[in-house]
C-alpha positions as CSV (number, residue, x, y, z in Angstrom):
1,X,-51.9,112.4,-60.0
2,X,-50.3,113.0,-63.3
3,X,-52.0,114.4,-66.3
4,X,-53.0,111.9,-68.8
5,X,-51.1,112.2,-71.3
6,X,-51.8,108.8,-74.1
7,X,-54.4,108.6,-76.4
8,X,-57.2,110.6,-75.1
9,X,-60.1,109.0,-76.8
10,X,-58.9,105.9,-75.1
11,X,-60.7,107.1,-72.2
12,X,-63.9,107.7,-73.9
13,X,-64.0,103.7,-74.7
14,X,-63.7,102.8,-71.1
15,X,-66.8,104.8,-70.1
16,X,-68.7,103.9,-73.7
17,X,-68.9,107.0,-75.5
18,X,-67.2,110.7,-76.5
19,X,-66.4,112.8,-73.4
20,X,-65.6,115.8,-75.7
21,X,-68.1,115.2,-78.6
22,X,-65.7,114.4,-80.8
23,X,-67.6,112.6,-84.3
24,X,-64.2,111.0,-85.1
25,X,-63.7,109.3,-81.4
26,X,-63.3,105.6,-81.5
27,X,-66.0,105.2,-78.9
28,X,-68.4,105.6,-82.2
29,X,-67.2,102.3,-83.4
30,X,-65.8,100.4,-80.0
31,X,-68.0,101.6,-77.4
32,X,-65.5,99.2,-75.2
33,X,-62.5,99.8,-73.0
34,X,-59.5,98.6,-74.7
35,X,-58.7,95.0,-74.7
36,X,-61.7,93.5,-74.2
37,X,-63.5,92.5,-77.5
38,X,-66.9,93.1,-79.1
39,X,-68.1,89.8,-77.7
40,X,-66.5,90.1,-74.4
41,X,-68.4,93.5,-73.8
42,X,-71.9,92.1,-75.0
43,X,-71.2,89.1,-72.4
44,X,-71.0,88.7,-68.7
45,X,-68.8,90.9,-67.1
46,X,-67.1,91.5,-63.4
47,X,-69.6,93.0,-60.5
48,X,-68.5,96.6,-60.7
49,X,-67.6,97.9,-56.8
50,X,-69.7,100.6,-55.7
51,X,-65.8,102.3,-55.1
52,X,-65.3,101.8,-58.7
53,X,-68.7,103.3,-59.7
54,X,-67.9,106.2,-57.4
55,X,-64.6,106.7,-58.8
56,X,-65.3,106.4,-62.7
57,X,-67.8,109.2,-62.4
58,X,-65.3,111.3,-60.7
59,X,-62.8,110.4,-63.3
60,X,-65.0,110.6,-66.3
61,X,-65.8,114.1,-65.3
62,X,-62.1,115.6,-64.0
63,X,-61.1,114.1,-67.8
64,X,-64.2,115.3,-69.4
65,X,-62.4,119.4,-68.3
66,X,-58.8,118.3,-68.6
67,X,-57.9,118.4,-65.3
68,X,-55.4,117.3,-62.9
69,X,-56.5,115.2,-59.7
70,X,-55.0,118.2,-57.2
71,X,-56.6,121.3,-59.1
72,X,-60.1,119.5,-59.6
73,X,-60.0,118.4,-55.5
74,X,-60.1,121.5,-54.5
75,X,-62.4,123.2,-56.7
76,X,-65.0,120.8,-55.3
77,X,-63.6,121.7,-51.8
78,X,-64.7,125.7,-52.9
79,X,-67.8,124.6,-54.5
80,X,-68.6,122.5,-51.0
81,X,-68.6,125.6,-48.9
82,X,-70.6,127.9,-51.2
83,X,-74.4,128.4,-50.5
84,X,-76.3,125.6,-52.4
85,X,-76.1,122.2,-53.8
86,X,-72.3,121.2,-53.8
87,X,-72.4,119.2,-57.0
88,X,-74.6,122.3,-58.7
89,X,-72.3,124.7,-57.9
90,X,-68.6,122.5,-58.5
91,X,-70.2,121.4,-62.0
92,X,-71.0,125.8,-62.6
93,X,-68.0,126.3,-61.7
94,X,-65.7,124.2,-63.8
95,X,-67.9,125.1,-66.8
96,X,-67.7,128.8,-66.0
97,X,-63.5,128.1,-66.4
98,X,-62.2,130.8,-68.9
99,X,-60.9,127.3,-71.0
100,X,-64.3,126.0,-70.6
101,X,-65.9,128.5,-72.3
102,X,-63.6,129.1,-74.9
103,X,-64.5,125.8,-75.8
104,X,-68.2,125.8,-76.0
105,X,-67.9,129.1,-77.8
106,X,-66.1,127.5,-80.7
107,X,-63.0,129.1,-80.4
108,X,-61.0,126.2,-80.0
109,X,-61.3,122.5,-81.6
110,X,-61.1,121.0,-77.5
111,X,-60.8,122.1,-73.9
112,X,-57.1,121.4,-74.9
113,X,-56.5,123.6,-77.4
114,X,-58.8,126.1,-75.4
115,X,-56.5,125.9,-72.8
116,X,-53.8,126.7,-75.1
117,X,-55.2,129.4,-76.5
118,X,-55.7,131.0,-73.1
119,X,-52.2,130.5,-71.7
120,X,-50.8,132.1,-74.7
121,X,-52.4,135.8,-74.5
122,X,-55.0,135.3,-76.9
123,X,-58.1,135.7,-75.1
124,X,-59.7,139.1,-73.4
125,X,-62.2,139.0,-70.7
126,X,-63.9,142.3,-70.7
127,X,-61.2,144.0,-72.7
128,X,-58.2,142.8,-70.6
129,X,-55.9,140.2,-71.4
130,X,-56.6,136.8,-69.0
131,X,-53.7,134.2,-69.4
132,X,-55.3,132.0,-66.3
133,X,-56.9,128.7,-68.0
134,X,-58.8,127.9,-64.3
135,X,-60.1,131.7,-64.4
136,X,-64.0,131.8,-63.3
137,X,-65.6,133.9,-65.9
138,X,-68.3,135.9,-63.5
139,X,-72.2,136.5,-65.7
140,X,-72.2,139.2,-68.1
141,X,-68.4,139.3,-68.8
142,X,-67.7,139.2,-72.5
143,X,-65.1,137.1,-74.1
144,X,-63.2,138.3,-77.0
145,X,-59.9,137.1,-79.1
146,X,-57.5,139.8,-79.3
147,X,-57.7,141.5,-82.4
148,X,-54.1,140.7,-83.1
149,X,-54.5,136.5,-83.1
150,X,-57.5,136.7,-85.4
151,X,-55.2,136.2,-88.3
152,X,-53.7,132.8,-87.0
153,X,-55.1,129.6,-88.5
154,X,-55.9,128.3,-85.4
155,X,-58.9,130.6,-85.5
156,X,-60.2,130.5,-89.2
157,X,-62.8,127.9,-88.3
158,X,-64.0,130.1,-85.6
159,X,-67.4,130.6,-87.2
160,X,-68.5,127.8,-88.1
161,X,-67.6,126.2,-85.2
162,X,-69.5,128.1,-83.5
163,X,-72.6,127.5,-86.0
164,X,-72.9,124.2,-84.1
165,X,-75.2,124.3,-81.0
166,X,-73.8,126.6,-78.1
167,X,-75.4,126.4,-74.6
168,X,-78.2,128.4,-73.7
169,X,-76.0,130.1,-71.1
170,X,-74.1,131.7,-73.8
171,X,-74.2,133.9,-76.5
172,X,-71.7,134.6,-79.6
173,X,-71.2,136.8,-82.0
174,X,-68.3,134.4,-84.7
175,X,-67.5,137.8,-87.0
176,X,-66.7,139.8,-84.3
177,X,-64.8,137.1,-82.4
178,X,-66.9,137.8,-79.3
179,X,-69.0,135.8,-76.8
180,X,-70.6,136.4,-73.7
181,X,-72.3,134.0,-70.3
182,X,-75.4,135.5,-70.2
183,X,-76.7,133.9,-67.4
184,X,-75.4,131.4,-64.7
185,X,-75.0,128.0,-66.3
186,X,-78.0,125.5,-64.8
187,X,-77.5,122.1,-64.6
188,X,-79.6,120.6,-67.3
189,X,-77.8,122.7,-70.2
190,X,-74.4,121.7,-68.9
191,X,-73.4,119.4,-71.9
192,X,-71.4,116.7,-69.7
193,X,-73.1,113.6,-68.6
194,X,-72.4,112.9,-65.0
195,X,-74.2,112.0,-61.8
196,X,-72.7,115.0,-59.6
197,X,-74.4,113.0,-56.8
198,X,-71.6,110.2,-56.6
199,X,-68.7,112.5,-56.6
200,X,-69.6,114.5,-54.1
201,X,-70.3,111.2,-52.1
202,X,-66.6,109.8,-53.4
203,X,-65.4,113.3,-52.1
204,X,-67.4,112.9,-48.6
205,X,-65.8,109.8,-47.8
């Protein structure tokens, strides 16, 4: 499958709100997919398949991290063979992506800039230089922009970005450019809404 590459807020009004948070997202406004009007969506609509219930929750969360179909396949294929709950551990680890946590750090505006940032050499993981968006950051590594890219404008927001809520599972210092996963994510602090339960059943199929 193809990355999606229209409008990206149009797929926040298909599912009814902000996938990334985002106070500008249409969603605010037209919690509605596009096409259907105001009325339309307050009135009777089609029996939804419980394939189609299945697959939007898998869909709503591959988009949610910026993923292509292939790549996000087989991390739950990973995450299925680890000890565990499969959906715990595939949800801990695409939030423990080096992009990922870029993100909820506040170094970047979206998991798309994030990943960005990261392909580009601008990001240290325990003092060396990690270029690998999909990179699982292990506990305790510390996450640093390089000294060098603290000039560029992309990062002059950094603070108070990052003056917004973070996760529990992570800790940042915004003047020294520096973060840290303190602990392994859990579940409930994991800012995505998603029922882990129906993808790993779409995925068991």
């Amino acid at each position: 499958m193809a990355r999606y590459t229209g409008p990206k807020h149009r797929l926040c009004r298909r599912v009814g709100y902000c996938l990334w948070d985002n106070p500008k997202c249409p969603s605010k406004k037209r919690p509605y997919a596009p096409g259907m009007s105001a009325a339309a969506h307050g009135g009777r609509r089609g029996k939804v398949t419980n394939y189609a219930k299945h697959l939007m929750e898998k869909q709503k969360l591959r988009v949610t991290y910026g993923m292509l179909e292939k790549q996000f396949r087989n991390t739950f294929y990973r995450a299925q063979h680890m000890r565990g709950v499969a959906g715990d551990n595939f949800l801990q680890m695409l939030e423990r992506r080096l992009d990922s946590l870029v993100y909820r750090l506040g170094f970047a505006t979206s998991i798309f800039a994030a990943r960005q940032i990261v392909r580009h050499g601008h990001i240290l993981v325990d003092g060396e230089k990690v270029n690998i968006p999909s990179y699982i950051v292990k506990v305790g590594s510390t996450i640093t922009i390089k000294e060098k890219s603290r000039a560029i404008p992309a990062f002059a927001e950094t603070a108070e970005r990052t003056a917004r809520n973070i996760p529990e599972y992570l800790e940042c210092t915004p003047k020294e450019f520096t973060g840290r996963l303190i602990v392994m994510p859990r579940i409930e602090d994991i800012p995505v809404k998603v029922d882990t339960n129906l993808i790993v059943e779409f995925y068991s199929r």
